[in-house]
VOKOLKE-898422 format. One line per 10 residues: number of its first residue (from 1); their letters; for each residue x, y, z of C-alpha. Coordinates in steps of 0.02 Angstrom, whole numbers, padded with zeros to 5 digits. Layout:
REM residues N
NUM	a	X/Y/Z; ...
***
This chain:
REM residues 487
1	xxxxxxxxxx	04857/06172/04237; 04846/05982/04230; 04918/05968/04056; 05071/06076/04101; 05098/05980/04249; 05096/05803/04154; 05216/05891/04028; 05350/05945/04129; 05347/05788/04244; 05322/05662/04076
11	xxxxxxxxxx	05420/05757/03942; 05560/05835/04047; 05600/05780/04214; 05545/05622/04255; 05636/05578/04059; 05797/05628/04107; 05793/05567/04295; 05735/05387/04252; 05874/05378/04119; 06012/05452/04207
21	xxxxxxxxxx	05979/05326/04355; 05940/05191/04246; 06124/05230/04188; 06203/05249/04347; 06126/05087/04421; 06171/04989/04264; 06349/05052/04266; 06385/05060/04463; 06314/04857/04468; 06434/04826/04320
31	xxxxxxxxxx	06290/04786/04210; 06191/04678/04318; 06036/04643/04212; 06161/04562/04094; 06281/04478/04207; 06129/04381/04282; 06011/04392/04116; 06026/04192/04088; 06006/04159/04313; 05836/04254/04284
41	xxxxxxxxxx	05771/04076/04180; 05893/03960/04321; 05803/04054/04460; 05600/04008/04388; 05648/03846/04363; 05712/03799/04534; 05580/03708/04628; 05532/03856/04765; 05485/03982/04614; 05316/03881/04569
51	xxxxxxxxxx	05293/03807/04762; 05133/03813/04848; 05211/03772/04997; 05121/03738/05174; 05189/03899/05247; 05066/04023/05164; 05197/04105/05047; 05189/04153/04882; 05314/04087/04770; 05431/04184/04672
61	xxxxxxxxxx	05354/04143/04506; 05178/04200/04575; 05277/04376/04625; 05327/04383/04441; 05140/04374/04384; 05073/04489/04480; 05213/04610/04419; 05174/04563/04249; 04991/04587/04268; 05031/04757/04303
71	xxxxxxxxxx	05158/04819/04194; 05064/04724/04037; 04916/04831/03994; 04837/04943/03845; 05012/05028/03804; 05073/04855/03746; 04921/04869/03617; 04903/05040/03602; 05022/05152/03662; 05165/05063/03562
81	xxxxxxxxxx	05057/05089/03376; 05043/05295/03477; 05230/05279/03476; 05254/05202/03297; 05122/05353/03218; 05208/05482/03305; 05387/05455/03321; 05405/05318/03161; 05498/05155/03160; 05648/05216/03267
91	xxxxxxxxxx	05545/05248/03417; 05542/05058/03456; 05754/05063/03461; 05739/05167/03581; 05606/05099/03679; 05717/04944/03674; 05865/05041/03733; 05741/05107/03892; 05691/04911/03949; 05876/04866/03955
101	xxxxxxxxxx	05923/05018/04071; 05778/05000/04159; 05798/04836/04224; 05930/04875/04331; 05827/05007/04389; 05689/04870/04434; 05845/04762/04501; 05863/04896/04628; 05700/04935/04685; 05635/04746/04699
111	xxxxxxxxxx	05772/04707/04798; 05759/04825/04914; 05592/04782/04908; 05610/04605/04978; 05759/04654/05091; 05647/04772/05174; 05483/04683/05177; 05396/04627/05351; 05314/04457/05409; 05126/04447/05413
121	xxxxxxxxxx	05046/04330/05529; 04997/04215/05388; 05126/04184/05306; 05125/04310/05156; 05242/04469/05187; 05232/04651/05155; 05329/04795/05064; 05398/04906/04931; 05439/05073/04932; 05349/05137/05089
131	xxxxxxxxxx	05445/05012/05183; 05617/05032/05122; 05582/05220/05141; 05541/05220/05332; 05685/05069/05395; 05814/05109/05243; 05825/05304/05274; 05774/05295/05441; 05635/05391/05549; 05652/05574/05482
141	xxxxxxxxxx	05602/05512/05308; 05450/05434/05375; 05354/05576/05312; 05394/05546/05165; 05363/05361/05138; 05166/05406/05207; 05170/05550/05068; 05221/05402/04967; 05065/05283/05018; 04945/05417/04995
151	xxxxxxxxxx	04993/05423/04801; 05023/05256/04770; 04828/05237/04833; 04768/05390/04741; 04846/05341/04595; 04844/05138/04586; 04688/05096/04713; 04576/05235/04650; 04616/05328/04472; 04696/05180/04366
161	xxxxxxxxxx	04566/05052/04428; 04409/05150/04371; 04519/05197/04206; 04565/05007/04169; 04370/04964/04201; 04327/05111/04064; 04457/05020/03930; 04410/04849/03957; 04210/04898/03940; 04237/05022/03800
171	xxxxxxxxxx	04353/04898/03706; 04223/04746/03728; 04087/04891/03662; 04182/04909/03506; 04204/04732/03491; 04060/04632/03541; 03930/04777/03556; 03916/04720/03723; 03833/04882/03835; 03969/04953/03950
181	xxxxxxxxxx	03827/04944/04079; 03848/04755/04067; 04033/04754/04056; 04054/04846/04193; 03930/04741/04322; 04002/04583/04267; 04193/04678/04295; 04155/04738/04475; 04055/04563/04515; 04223/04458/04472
191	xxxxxxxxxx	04358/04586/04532; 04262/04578/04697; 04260/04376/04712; 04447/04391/04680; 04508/04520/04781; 04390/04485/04935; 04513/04337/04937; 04657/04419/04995; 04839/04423/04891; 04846/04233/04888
201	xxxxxxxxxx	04676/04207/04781; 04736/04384/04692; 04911/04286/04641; 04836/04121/04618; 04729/04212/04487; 04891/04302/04390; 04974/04148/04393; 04833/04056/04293; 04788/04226/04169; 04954/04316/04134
211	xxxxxxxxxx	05048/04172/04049; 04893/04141/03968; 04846/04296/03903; 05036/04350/03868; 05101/04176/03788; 04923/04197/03672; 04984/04349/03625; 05164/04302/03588; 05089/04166/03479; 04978/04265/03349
221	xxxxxxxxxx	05142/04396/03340; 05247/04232/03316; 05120/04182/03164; 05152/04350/03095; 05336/04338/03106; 05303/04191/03008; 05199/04242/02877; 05334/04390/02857; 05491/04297/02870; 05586/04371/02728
231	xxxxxxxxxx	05530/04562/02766; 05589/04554/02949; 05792/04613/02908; 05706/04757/02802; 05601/04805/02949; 05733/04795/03068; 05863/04868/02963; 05716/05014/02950; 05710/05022/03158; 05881/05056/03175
241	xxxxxxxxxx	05912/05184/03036; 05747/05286/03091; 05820/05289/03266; 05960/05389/03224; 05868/05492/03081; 05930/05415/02928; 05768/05373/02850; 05681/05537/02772; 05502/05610/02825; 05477/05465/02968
251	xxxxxxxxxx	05382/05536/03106; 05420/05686/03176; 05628/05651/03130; 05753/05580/03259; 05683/05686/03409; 05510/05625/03407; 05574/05456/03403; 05672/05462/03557; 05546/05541/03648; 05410/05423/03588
261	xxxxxxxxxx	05517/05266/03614; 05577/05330/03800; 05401/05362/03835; 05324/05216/03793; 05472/05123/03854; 05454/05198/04023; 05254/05220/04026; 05254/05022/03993; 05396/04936/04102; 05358/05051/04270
271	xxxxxxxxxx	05523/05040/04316; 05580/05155/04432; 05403/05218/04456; 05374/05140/04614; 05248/05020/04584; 05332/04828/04548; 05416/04839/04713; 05258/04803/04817; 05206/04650/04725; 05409/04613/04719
281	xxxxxxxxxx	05420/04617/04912; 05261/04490/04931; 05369/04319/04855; 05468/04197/04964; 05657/04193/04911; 05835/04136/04988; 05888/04307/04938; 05832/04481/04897; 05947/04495/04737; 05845/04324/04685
291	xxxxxxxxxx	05690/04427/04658; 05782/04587/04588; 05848/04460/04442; 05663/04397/04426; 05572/04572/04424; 05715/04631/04295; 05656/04493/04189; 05492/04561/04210; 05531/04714/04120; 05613/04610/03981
301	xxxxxxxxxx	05461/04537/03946; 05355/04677/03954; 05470/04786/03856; 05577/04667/03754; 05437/04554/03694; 05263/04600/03710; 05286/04783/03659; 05394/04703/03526; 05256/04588/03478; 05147/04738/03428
311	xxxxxxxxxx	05279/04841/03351; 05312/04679/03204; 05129/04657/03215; 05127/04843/03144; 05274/04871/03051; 05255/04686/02948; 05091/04763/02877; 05020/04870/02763; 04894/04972/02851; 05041/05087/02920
321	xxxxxxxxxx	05154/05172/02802; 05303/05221/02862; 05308/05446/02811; 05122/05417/02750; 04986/05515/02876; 04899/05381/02944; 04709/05413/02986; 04723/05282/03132; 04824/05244/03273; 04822/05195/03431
331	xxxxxxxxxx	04730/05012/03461; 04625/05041/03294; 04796/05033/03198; 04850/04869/03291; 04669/04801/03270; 04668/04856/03075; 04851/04799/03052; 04832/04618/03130; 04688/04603/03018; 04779/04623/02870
341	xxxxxxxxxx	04890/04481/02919; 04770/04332/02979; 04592/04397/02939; 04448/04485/03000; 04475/04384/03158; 04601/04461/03206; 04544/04653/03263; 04417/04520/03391; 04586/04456/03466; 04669/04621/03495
351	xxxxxxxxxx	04485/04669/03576; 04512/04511/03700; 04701/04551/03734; 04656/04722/03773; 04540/04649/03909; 04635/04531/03972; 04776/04645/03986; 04655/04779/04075; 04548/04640/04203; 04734/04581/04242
361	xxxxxxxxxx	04796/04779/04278; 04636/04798/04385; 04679/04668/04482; 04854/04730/04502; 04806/04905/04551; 04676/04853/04688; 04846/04763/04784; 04936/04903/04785; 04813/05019/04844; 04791/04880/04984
371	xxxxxxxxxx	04989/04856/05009; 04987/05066/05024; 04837/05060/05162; 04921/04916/05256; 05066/05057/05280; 04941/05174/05415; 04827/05020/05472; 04924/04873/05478; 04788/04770/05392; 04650/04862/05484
381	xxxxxxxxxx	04494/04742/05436; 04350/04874/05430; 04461/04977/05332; 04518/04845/05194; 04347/04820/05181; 04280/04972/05160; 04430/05002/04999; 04387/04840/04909; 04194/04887/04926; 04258/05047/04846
391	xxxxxxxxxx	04347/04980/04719; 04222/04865/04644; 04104/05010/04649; 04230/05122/04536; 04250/04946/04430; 04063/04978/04397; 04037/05158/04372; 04197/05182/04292; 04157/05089/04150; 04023/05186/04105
401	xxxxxxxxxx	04095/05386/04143; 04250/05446/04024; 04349/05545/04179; 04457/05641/04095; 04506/05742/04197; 04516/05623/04342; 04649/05519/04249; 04750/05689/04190; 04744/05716/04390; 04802/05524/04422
411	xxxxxxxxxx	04949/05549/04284; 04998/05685/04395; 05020/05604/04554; 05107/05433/04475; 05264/05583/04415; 05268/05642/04598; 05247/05469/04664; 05387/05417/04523; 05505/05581/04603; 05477/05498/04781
421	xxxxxxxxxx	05532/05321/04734; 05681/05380/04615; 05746/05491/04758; 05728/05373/04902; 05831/05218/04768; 05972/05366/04753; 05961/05378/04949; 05957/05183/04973; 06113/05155/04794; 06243/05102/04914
431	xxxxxxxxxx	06135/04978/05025; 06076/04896/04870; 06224/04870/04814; 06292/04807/04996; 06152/04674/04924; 06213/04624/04752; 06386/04608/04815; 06338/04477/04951; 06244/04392/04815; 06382/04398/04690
441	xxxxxxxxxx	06517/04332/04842; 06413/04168/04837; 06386/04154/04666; 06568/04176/04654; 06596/04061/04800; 06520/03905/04719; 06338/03923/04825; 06200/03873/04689; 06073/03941/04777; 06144/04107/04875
451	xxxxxxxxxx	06037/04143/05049; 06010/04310/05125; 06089/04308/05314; 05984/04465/05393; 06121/04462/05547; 06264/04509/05416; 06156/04669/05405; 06110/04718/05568; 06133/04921/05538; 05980/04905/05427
461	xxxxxxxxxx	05833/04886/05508; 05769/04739/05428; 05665/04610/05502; 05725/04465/05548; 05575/04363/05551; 05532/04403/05373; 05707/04314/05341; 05675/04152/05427; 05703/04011/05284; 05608/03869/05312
471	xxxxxxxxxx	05690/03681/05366; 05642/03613/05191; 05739/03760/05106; 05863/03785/05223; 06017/03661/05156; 06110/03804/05083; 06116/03925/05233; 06271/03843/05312; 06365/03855/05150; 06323/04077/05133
481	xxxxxxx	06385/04096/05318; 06516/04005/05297; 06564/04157/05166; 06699/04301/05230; 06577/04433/05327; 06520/04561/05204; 06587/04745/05241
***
């Protein structure tokens, strides 16, 4: 019952839903994520994106980390070699094809994200798609965003955590021949020094680990690049003519590589699933649309480079033949592959990425279970408490228990989560773009650094106090209300 379940939600719906409002966003914002593509690098270099200021916040670049951390996991390893073995070369054009739509889609939902977040006491804010739910579409759909929170802590806090910890200790297993029993103590002992710290040790963390961990792995797929120079027009050349099924006996022929590439495009970015938005909502910005730019870079480098990185790593070799049955795949064909390019050494540094890539997920995961309990208890203390003892406990045991099952169950309710968020962003379309357009009237206006004016937007529901921008930032508020009110 599971498996038809995941099928129709993975292979049918949730495919053509994601797409067709990736589509719609990207052509009713007039291509955003490439009218602002070169702000996204202007906007992380400004000084608030990397400032630990005396307020509490988080920065914007810390926001962007802790999106990354999440979105960057086994499928940039793993699941993209799944894709390459099943659906050939061509699934990776199409993959490609799936980050571009999808970040509008992640434009959207981040900045709704941040438009509807709420103050905390100390400085930090909430939000994400429980919040735009209840104040964007108003009381009757409150039911809806607590349906909403329920999944997203099913499926995040609980399933993925344990299923990360299982990854990470099985991959060191394989690697190291470290016991699982070990991995998994010395997983739930760190996780819990972390997240017992609240979302400011949990970003200070990301920021540190995630550029690490994803510049490291840029580097070794920039060595390959190298090393291959002169096959890389072949192999691209070979990308594009699989994609539309001119290449013989690749993969399952032009179908599977669609469905392989939109897969893993969507599996891997998360956009429009939901998630990103509650890690969006937590950063300190001038303006909503500032973070949806950021967060659409996120799934640019999730999609557009790292999955990239392990599709050349692949594709350069010789381990995978492209209409040759391959008795490998997944992150045994990366591992093998990588090998055959810098040495022996190599399957040991996919084994580290892989955990990296997992302990940084975990970490991930655990905040938005926490975001989605904040949503009934409003930071309850006994009862955050009582989740993160939880979750270092599954960080333990589920590093040593395959649940199969359990994770079949989780896939389940991250498609009905998906359907949630994807309905509630067709609700909330015209709001979000009531957002872009005041961004894009002080862009156009000459403001360098456009700032949000919560009492141009009074009819929804957002709170003001999240919206305060502080004296040090606040030199370009005068020149955005000095703007023609926005209708």
């Amino acid at each position: 019952m599971l498996e038809l379940l995941n099928d129709l939600l993975w292979s049918k719906v949730l495919i053509v839903v994601l797409i067709g409002l990736g589509l719609w966003f990207t052509i009713g914002s007039r291509f955003v994520q490439f009218r602002y593509f070169g702000r996204m690098f202007r906007i992380l270099g400004a000084k608030q994106a990397f400032a630990h200021d005396k307020h509490g916040h988080l920065s914007s670049f810390q926001a962007l980390m802790l999106s990354v951390a999440g979105r960057v996991g086994g499928g940039n390893i793993a699941g993209v070699a799944v894709a390459i073995t099943l659906g050939g070369p061509g699934a990776i054009f199409w993959m490609w094809m799936v980050g571009l739509i999808g970040m509008a889609t992640s434009f959207f939902e981040c900045t709704l994200a941040q438009a509807y977040k709420k103050a905390e006491p100390d400085g930090t804010y909430r939000g994400g798609p429980a919040h735009y739910i209840a104040r964007g579409m108003g009381a009757k759909w409150k039911w809806l965003a607590a349906v909403y929170s329920v999944l997203l802590l099913l499926t995040f806090g609980f399933g993925f955590s344990a299923l990360q910890s299982y990854s990470v200790a099985t991959s060191f297993n394989d690697a190291f021949g470290i016991p699982v029993v070990a991995t998994g103590l010395g997983l739930a002992l760190i996780v819990g020094a972390i997240i017992f710290g609240g979302v400011k040790r949990i970003a200070q963390v990301a920021e540190v680990l995630v550029p690490v961990m994803a510049l490291g792995y840029l580097a070794i797929a920039l060595v390959v690049l190298a090393l291959n120079i002169t096959e890389l027009p072949a192999v691209l050349a070979l990308i594009v003519k699989s994609a539309f099924g001119l290449e013989p006996a690749i993969g399952g022929g032009i179908g599977a590589a669609i469905l392989m590439g939109v897969k893993r495009g969507l599996f891997s970015n998360e956009a429009g699933l939901g998630s990103a938005p509650n890690v969006a909502a937590v950063a300190y910005v001038p303006h909503p649309a500032s973070q949806g730019v950021v967060q659409a870079f996120s799934v640019f480098i999730d999609t557009l480079i790292l999955c990239t990185c392990t599709a050349f790593i692949v594709l350069l070799g010789e381990v995978y033949q492209p209409g040759v049955a391959s008795e490998i795949g997944g992150v045994a064909l990366t591992q093998a592959s990588l090998a055959g390019h810098v040495g022996e050494w190599g399957r040991v540094f996919v084994s580290i990425a892989l955990m990296l890539f997992g302990f940084t997920t975990i970490i991930y995961n655990y905040y938005l279970g926490e975001n989605s309990l904040s949503f009934f208890s409003d930071n309850n203390p006994l009862l955050v408490g009582l989740y993160r003892v939880l979750v270092i406990a599954l960080c333990g045991w589920g590093a040593t228990t395959d649940l199969g099952t359990a994770f079949a169950f989780a896939d389940v309710t991250m498609g009905l989560l998906a359907l949630a968020n994807l309905f509630a962003l067709a609700m909330l379309f015209k709001p979000g773009l009531r957002l872009m357009h005041d961004y894009d009237r002080q862009i156009a206006a000459g403001v360098d650094e456009p700032v949000f004016d919560a009492t141009r937007f009074a009819d929804l529901d957002i709170d003001r106090a999240a919206w305060v921008i502080e004296p040090e930032d606040g030199g370009t508020r005068a020149a955005a209300a000095a703007q023609p009110r926005t209708t």
